[in-house]
N, C-alpha and C positions, 0 to 999 in steps of 0.2 A: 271312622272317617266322617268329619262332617262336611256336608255339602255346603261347599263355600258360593258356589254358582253354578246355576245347571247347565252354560254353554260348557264352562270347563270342566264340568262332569262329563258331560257329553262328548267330549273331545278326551277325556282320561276312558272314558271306556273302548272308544277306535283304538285308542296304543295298546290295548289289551288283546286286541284282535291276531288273528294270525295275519301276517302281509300280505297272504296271498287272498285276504276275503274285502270282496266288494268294497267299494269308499260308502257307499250310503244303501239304506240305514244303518245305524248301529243300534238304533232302538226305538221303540216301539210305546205310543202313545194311545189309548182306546178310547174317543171320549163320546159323552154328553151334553147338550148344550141346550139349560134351558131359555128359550129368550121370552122374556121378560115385560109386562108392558098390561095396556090396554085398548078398547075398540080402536083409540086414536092415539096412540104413543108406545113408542117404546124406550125401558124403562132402567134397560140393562139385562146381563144373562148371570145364570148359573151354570160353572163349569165343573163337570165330573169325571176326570183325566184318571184312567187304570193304567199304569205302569207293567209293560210283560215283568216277566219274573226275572229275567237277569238281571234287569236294568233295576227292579227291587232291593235286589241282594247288594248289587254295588252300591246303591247309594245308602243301605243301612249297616254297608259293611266295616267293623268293627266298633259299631255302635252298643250301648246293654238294652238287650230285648228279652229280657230277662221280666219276668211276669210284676216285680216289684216296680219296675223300670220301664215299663213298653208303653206306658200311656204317655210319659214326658218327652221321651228318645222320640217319639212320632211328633207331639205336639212343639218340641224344637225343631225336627226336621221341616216340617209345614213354613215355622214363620222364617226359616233361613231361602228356602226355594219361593214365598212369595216375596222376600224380601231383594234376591235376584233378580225374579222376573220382573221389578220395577222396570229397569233400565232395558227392558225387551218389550214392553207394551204389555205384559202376560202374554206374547205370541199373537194377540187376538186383533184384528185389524177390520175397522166397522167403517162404511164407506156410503155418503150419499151423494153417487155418481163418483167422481175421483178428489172430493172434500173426506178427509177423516173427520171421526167422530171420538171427541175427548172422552176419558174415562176419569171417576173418583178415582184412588188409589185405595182397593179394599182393605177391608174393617183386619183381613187375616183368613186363614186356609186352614181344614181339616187333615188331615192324612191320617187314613184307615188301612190297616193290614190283616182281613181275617183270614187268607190263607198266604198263598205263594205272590199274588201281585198286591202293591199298596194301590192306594186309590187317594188321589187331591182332590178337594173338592174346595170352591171358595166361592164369591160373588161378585161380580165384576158390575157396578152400576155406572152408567152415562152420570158424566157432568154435569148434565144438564138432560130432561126428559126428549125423545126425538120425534116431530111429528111423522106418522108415516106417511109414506108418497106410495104413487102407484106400484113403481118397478122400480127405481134407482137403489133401494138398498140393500151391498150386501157386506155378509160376514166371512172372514178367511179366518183360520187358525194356522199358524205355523211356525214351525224352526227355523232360520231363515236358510240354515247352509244345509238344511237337509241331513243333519248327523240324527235327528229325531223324524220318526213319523209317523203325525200327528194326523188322525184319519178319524170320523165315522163310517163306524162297519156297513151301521144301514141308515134309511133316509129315517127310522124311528127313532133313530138317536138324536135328533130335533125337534123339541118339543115345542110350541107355540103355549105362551098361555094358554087356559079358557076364553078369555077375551079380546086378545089380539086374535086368538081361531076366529074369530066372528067374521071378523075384517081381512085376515091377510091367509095367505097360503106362502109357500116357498118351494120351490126345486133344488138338486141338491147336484151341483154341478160336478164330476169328475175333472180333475186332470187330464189334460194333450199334449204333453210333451212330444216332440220333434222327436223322430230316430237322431238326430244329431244329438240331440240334447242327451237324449238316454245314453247314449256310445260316450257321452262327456262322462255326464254325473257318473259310469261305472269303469270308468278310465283314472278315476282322480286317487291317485295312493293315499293309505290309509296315512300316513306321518305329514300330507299337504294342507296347507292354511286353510281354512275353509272358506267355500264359494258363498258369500250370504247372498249372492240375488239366486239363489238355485232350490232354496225350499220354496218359494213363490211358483214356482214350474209346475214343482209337483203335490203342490196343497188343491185339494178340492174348495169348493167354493159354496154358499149359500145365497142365492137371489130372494127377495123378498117381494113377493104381486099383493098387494092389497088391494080394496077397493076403498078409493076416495073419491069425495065432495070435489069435482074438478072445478066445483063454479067459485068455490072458498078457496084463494093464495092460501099451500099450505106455509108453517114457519119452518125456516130452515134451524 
C-alpha cells in the first residue's frame, strides 16, 4: 500500500477500527522539535515524528521490507508523506502574535524503521530568517481534525539551539479543552467527515520569551 496522503491514511485507518471505539485519536504522533536559529533569529526547525507501531504497520502495509528492499520502500515512503504534507503546511503552524510565519518547502524527509515504530525526520526552514521578539512567538503542531495526535511527551522534547539558548527560553503549554468540547470530539462516529477546526483544541502549544533590545524596532 503506498501512502498516497496522510490525511487519507488517517482517515483509512478510523474505518479499520471497530464502531464502537472512540472517533479520535486513531493515532499516534511522538515528536521532537528542534528549533532552529541564533542569539537573534530564528532560522527554522527540525522535526523528529515516531509513528506508534500500528500506525507503522499500516502505512508500510504490503510494501517489500524485505532486507534487499527496506532502504528504498522507506526512502519512497518519506518523499510521498512529505510530498502530502505540502498542502497541510507539514501540520506545523509558526505564529508572531496572530501573523503566520512562511516556510521554504523542504529539501525531503528521512524515514527510519529499527524496530516496531518508523520515525520521519526532515527540516522545515522559514522563508525568510525571523527576528525574535520578547513573547509573541509561538509554535503549534497539528492534525487539524484530530484523527492524529501529535504531542510531546515532555518539555525535553524542545530543543533550543545553543545559541538561541543564550537569548530565549519557551513554555510548553498544554491543551484546555471544555467538557463540551471533549463530550463532542468523543461523540463524533468513526465513518463522520472530519472536524478540521478540532485538532487546534487539543494540540499543545509552544510560547517563545526571549530577551531583546527593546530600545532596537525589531524586523517583523
Amino acid at each position: 500500500m503506498r501512502l498516497n496522503a496522510l490525511p487519507c491514511f488517517i482517515l483509512s485507518i478510523a474505518a479499520l477500527l471497530p464502531i464502537t471505539s472512540q472517533a479520535h485519536p486513531h493515532s499516534w504522533i511522538s515528536m521532537k522539535t528542534y528549533i532552529e536559529g541564533n542569539s537573534t533569529q530564528i532560522t527554522g526547525f527540525k522535526m523528529v515524528w515516531t509513528f506508534d507501531a500500528m500506525t507503522t504497520a499500516y502505512m508500510l502495509d504490503g510494501e517489500n521490507m524485505s532486507a534487499a528492499h527496506k532502504e528504498q520502500t522507506l526512502k519512497d515512503t518519506a518523499q510521498s508523506v512529505m510530498e502530502n504534507m505540502k498542502n497541510a503546511h507539514y501540520f506545523t503552524y509558526f505564529y508572531d502574535n496572530e501573523t503566520p510565519i512562511k516556510y521554504h518547502i523542504p529539501a525531503g524527509g528521512e524515514l527510519v524503521k529499527p524496530r516496531a515504530k518508523a520515525t520521519l525526520i526532515f527540516e522545515l526552514p522559514l522563508a525568510k530568517p525571523k527576528t525574535i521578539t520578547k513573547d509573541s512567538l509561538k509554535l503549534l503542531i497539528f492534525e487539524p481534525s484530530y484523527y492524529v495526535d501529535m504531542s510531546w511527551d515532555n518539555k525535553s522534547d524542545i530543543i533550543l539551539s545553543p545559541e538561541l539558548a543564550k537569548t530565549c527560553r519557551f513554555t510548553l503549554v498544554e491543551p484546555n479543552p471544555t467538557p463540551k468540547q471533549v463530550t463532542f470530539a468523543m461523540s463524533i462516529p468513526a465513518d463522520a467527515d472530519p472536524d478540521n477546526q478540532l485538532g487546534q483544541v487539543f494540540t499543545q502549544s509552544v510560547k517563545l520569551h526571549c530577551d531583546v533590545d527593546t530600545t532596537t524596532p525589531s524586523t517583523k
